[in-house]
N, C-alpha and C positions, 0 to 999 in steps of 0.2 A: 670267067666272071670278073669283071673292074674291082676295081676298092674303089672306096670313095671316105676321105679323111672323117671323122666326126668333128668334123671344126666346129658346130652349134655346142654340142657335147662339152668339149673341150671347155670354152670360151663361158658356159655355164659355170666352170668349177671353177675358174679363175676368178669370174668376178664375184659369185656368192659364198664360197663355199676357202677358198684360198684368199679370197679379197685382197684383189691386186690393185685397187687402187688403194689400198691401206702400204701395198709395197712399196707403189711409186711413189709413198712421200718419204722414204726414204733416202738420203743424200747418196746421189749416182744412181738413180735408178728415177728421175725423173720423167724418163722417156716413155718409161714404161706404161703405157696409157691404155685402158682397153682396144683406141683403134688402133695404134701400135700392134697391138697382142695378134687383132683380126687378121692384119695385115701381113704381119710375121706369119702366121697358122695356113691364110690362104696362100700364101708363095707356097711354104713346105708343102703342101699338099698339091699343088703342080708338080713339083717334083717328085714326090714321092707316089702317085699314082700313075704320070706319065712314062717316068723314066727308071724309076726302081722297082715298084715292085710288077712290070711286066720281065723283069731277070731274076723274080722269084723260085719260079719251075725252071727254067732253063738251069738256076745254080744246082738244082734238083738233082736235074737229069744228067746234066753237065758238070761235074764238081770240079772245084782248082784241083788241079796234074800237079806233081811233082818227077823231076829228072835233071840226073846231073848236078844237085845242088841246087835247084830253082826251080820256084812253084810259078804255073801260069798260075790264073786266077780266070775262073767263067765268063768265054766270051762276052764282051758288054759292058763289063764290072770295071774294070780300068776307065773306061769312055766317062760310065756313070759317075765316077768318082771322082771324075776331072770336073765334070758340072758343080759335085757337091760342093768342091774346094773352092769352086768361080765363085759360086753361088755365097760362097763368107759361112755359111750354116757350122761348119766346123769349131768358127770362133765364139757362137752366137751368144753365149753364157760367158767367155774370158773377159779378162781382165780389158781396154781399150788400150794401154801400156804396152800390150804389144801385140796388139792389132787385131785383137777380139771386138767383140761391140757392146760387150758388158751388160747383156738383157740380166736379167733376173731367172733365177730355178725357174722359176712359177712359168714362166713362159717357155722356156728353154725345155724344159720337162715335156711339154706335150710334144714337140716337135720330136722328142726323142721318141713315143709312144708312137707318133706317127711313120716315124721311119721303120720303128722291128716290124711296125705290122705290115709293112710294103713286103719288107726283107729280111729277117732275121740275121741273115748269112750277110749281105752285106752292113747291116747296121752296126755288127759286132765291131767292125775295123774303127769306126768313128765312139765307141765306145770306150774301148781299149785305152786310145790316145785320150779322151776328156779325162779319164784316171792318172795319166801318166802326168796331164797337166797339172792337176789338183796336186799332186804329190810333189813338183817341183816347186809350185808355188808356195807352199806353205814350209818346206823344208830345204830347196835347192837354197845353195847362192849364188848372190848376185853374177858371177861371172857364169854358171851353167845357166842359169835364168837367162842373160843375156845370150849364151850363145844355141839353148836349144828352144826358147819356149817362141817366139818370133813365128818360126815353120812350122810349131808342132800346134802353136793356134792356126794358123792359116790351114792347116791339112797338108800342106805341102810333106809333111814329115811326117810318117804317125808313130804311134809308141806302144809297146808293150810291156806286160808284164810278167816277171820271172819269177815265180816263189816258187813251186815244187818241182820234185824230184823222184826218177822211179824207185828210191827207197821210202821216199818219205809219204807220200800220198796228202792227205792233209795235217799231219804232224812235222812243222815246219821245222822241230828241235832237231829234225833227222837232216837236215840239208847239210849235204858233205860242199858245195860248189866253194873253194877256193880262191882268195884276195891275197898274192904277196904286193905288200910295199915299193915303192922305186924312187931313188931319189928324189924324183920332180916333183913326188906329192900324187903321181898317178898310183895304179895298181895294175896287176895283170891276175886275170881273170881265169880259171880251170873251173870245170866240170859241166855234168849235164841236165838240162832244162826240158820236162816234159809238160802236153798239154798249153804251149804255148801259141796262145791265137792270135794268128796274122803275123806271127813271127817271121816268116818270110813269104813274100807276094813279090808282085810287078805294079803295084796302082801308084807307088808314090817312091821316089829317089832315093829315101833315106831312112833306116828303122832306129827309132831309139829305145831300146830296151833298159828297164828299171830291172836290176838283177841283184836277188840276195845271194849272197856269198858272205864264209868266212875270213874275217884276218887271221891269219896266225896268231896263237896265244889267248885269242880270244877265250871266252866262258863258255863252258858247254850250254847246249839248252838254245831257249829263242833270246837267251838274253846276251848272245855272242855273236849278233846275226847282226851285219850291216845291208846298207843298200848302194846300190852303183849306177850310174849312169855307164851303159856300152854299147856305142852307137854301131852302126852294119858298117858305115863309114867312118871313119876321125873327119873332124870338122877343123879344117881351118882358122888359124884367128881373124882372116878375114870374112868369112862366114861360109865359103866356099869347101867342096868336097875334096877330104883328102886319101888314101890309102883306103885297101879294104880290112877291116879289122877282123881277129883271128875268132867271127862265131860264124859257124855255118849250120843250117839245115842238112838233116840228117835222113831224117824222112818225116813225111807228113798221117797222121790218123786216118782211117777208114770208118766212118760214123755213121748211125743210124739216122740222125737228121744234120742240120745246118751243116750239109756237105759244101757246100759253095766255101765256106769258110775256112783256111786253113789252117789246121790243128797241126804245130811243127813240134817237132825234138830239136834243140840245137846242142849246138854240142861245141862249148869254149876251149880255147888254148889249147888247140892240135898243134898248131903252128908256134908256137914259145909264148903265146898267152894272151887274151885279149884284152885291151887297154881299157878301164875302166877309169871311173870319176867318184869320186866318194861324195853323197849326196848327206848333207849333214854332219854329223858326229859318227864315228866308229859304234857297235855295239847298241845303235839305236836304229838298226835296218828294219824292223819290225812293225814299229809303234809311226815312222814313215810310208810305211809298207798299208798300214790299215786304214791312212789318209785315201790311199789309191782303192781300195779296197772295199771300204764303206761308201766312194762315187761308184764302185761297180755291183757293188749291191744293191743301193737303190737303181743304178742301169737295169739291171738283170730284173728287179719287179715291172719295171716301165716293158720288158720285155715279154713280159707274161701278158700286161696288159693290152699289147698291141697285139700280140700272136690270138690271142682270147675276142678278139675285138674281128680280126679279120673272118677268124673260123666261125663267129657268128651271122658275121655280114655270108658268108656263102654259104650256109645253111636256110637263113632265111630266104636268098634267091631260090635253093631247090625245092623247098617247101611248099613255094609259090609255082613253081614248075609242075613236081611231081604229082601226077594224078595217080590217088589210088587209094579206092574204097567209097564206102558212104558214110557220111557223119552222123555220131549216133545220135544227135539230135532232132534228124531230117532237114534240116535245114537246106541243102539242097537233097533234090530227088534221085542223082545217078550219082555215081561217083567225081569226089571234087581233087580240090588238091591238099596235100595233107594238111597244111595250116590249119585247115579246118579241126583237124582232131585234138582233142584237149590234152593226150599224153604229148604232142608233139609243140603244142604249145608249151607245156608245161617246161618241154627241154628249153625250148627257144626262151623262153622267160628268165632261165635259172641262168642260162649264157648271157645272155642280156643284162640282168640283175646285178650278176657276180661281177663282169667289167666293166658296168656304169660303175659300182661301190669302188674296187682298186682304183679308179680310175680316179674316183674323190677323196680317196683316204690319199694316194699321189702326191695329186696335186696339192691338198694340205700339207701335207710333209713340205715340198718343196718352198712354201710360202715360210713356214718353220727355218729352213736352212736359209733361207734369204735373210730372216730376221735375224738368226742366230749369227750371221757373219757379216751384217752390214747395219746394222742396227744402231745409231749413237748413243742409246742407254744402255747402260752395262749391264740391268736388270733385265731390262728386254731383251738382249742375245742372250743370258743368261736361260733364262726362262723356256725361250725357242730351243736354243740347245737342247734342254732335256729332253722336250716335246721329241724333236728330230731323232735325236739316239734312240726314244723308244722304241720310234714309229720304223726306222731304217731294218730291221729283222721281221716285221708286221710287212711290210709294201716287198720285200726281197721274198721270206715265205707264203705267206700268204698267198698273195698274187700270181708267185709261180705254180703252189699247189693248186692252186683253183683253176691256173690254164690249162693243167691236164684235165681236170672234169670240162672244162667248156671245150678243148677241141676233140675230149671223147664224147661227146656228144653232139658235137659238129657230124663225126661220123657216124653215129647213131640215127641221127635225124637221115642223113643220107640212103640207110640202112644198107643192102648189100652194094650198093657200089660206094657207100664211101669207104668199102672197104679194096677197093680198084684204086689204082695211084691214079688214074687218070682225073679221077673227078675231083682231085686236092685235095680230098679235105686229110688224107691219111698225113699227108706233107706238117699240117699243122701240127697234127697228132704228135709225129718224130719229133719234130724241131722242139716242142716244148719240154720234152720230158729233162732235155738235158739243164734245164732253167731248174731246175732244183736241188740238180747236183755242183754246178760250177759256181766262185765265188762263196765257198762254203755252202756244203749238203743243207737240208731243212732243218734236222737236226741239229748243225752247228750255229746255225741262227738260232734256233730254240733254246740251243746252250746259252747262249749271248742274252737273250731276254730273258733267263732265268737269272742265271750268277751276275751278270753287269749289269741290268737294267732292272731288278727286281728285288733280289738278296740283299743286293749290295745297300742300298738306300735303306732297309727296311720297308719296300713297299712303296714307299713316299709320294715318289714320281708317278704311281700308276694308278695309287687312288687320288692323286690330284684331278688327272684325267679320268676318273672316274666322274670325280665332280659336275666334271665342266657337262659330260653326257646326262647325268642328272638335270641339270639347268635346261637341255632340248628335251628332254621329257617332258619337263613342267610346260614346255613353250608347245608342246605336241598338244597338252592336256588342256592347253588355256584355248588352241585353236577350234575346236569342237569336233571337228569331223569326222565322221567313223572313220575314216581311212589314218587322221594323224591320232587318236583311241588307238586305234589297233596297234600301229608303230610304238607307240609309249610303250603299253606293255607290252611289246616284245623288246625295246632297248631295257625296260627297267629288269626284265626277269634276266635277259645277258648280261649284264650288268652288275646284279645282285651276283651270278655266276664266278663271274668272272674276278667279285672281292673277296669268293671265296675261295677259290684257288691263288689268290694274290696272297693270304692268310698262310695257307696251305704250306705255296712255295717258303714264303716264308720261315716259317714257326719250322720246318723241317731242310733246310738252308744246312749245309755245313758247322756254320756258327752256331749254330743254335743248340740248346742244350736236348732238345728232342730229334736229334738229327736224322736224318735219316734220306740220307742221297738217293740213293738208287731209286725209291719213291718218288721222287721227286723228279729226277731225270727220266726215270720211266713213260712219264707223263709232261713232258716238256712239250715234243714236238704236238702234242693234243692241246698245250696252254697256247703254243703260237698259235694252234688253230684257232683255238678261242677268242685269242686277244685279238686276233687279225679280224674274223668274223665279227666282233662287236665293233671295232675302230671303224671298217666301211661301210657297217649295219649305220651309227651315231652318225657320218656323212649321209647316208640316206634319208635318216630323219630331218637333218636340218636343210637337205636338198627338200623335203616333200615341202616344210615349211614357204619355202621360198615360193616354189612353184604355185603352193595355196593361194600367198598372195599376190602373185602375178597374175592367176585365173581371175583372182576376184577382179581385177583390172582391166582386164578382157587382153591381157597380154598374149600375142604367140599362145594361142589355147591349144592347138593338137598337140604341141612340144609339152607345153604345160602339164596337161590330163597325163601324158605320157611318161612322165617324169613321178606324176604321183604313182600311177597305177605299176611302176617298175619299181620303187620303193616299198608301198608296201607288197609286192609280192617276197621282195627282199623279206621284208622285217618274220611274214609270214609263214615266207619256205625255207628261208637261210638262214637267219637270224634263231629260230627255233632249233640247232643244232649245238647251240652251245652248252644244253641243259645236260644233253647224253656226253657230251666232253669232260663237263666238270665232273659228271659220274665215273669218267673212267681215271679221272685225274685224283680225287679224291680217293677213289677207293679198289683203283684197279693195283697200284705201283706193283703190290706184293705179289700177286699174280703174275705180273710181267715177269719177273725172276724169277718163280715158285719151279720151272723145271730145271734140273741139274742138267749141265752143261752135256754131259758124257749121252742124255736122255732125246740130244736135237739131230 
């Protein structure tokens, strides 16, 4: 069965909901125009239907080989990847400095959502590297800026990233990897790097790996920890490839999905050391580290969205296929095709529902990081900023949690063959699960909206945005319509939820004189659920909004009705879940610890 991009979809959240022509008036981003946006969305979507993601299944069936020190990569995937780089897509959010074309998130974002859902396995590579970009940008200098970021925006080069290690897992204090000093101001590089994706392939000349390593002397802990540029090649001062540098692949992972992708171990300074670059300051590898880190968190939600998006789209074609049964309403007389049945509708709604909402809570965020980093009021990137930090642990969990529910239910709807690899939908299934573990578990995003985005303020930030969802209440209330009634009270009651667990967190914070962690962290990864389900629930309402008054206009009516009747099904079936969260948030914590350890 094809994909077929949701460009209307997309192109929706941009202009109403992200309001991107509120982007394009800000300086360097003039271009950014809605027919701009169209016209950006409808290439990618040539390409990502024609030529990617038909090497979906084949990376499936076919996964990158490794032998000898060097991974093929799935027949195709080289070819594809030469298009992607022609095609500039690579650069399409960089800097124009050095030879990006400087769109905006807000655009940039959907192309990225359109690509996982072609391919997961291949979209990871062009992932990797937008991370590796952000981190030199904002911390390299000018002479590594100049001699890596040129290739690594064109695609010509791509990039990885190196944080863990088989002692440390995601406790970075544990990383033993090794930086001695050299006269010239380089370093040479020891130890070894697990879980690194695309760390070695055949699609592109040259890998530039972002690798934490210690100096010698340094401070135990993560506050000892620098970061390194160490290319597969040293690069010439004249720009040109020199020597092979001392990291090689060791072996690559064996994985339950996004096989096509290769999962390496490398393994530095076999050969007397691999030549490294010290990217910033000594002892600040970390807090550089989470530049790259926090692009690939919100990547990894954008990833959920597309994988969630796809597994919908081929459910709904089998549904339309499958005949079997009569519908209990009689509506037809023999047996139809399942759509007809209301539990099967039901699935297809909640899939439908959940990746229109991430898909809008996204896109907002990324209008957020556009404002927060290009904004010329200092109060307004100020502002945005928060917004974005909140929202980056919301669109990474969330989004990935939810695309396990939509592509188990992509197979459900299938019923026993989507449980046969032939008929895809299992492929979805695999590929997502690992979206909740890589780039920080759920958990450690839930940590992060608890202690940094929550504790920390006293709250502040999270009842501001509470406010502003108040304000689409009122605007639901003032519209009349049973359908935007219904949505009010379900945003006002999560909401109400939701201030109360913000309370909660709070008042039981470390700092606090009623303290009480474990409670608190008990019931973390249940507040990102919470906080996530209200933030794309509040995009829904202010989507039904829109749509109301587009109807009234006699605008595009099928997409309109459409847009309502998938919101509030949201506000209705989703949205009503945050009530039994706060319950367990509030009053389960003690329970979660009440069995002794030696009792599991």
């Amino acid at each position: 069965m094809s994909f077929t991009a949701p460009v209307k979809d997309m192109l929706f959240c941009m202009e109403h909901l992200a309001n991107l022509p509120q982007v394009a008036q800000i300086p360097g981003f003039e271009d950014a125009s809605l027919e701009t946006a169209q016209a950006v969305l409808e290439e990618s979507a040539k390409l990502c239907e024609g030529v990617i993601e038909p090497l979906n299944v084949p990376g499936d069936t076919q996964p990158s080989s490794f032998a000898e020190g060097k991974v093929v990569t799935t027949p195709g995937f080289k070819e594809a990847y030469q298009q992607y780089v022609q095609g500039g897509w690579q650069g399409l959010q960089h800097p124009v400095d050095f030879g990006g074309q400087g769109l905006p998130k807000t655009i940039g974002a959907a192309c990225v959502e359109m690509l996982n859902a072609s391919n997961i396995s291949f979209a990871l590579c062009p992932l990797l590297t937008d991370g590796a970009i952000e981190a030199l940008l904002t911390a390299g200098s000018d002479a590594l800026k100049a001699k890596y970021l040129e290739k690594l925006v064109s695609g010509e080069w791509t990039g990885t990233m190196n944080l863990t290690e088989p002692q440390a897992g995601s406790d970075l204090a544990l990383v033993r990897t090794k930086a001695e000093p050299l006269p010239d101001g380089t370093y040479k590089i020891f130890g070894t790097k697990i879980f690194i994706t695309y760390g070695e392939h055949d699609m592109a000349e040259n890998i530039i790996h972002l690798v934490l390593a210690r100096v010698a002397g340094a401070p135990e802990g993560v506050k000892g920890i620098s970061l390194f540029v160490v290319p597969k090649f040293l690069v010439n001062d004249d720009g040109s490839l020199g020597a092979r540098n001392d990291v090689h692949c060791v072996s690559i992972e064996h994985k339950m999905g996004i096989k096509a992708s290769p999962t390496a171990v490398l393994q530095y300074g076999d050969n007397g050391g691999a030549i490294g670059y010290l990217v910033g300051e000594e002892n600040r590898g970390l807090e550089y580290m989470f530049i790259m880190m926090n692009a690939a968190r919100y990547g990894v939600g954008l990833q959920g969205i597309g994988v969630s998006e796809r597994a919908y789209q081929r459910a709904v074609q089998y549904a339309r296929d499958r005949v079997q049964s009569r519908p209990v309403d009689g509506s037809v007389a023999g047996s139809a095709a399942i759509i007809h049945h209301p539990d099967v509708r039901r699935m297809l709604m909640t899939m439908r529902s959940v990746t229109e909402a991430c898909r809008a809570m996204a896109s907002t965020a990324a209008a957020a990081y556009d404002a927060a980093h290009h904004h010329p009021d200092a109060e307004v990137r100020k502002a945005n900023a928060a917004f974005y930090e909140f929202m980056v642990p919301l669109v990474k969990g969330y989004s990935t949690e939810m695309s396990l529910e939509v592509t188990s239910l992509g197979v459900q709807v299938h019923g026993g063959m989507g449980f046969i690899e032939e008929t895809g939908a299992a492929q979805y299934y695999r590929d997502a699960k690992i979206l909740t573990i890589y780039e920080g578990t759920t958990a450690i995003q839930a940590n992060d909206l608890v202690g940094r985005k929550t504790a920390r303020d006293g709250g502040e930030n999270a009842k501001a945005i509470a406010a502003q969802i108040a304000k689409t209440e009122a605007e639901l209330r003032a519209s009349g319509s049973a359908a935007a009634l219904s949505m009010a009270d379900r945003l006002q009651s999560a909401r109400e939820a939701f201030l109360q667990v913000v309370d909660f967190v709070v008042g039981k914070a470390k700092a606090s004189p009623n303290a009480s962690p474990n409670a608190v962290y008990a019931g973390s990864v249940p507040y990102l659920m919470l906080a996530g389900n209200l933030m794309a629930g509040w995009q829904m309402g202010r989507a039904m909004l829109v749509a109301q008054d587009k109807l009234a206009q006699g605008e595009d009516v099928p997409f309109m009705q459409s847009k309502i009747a998938t919101a509030q099904f949201y506000g209705e079936h989703i949205l009503t879940r945050t009530a039994s969260l706060r319950d367990s948030i509030l009053l389960g914590g003690e329970s979660a610890c009440a069995l002794p350890l030696e009792a599991f």
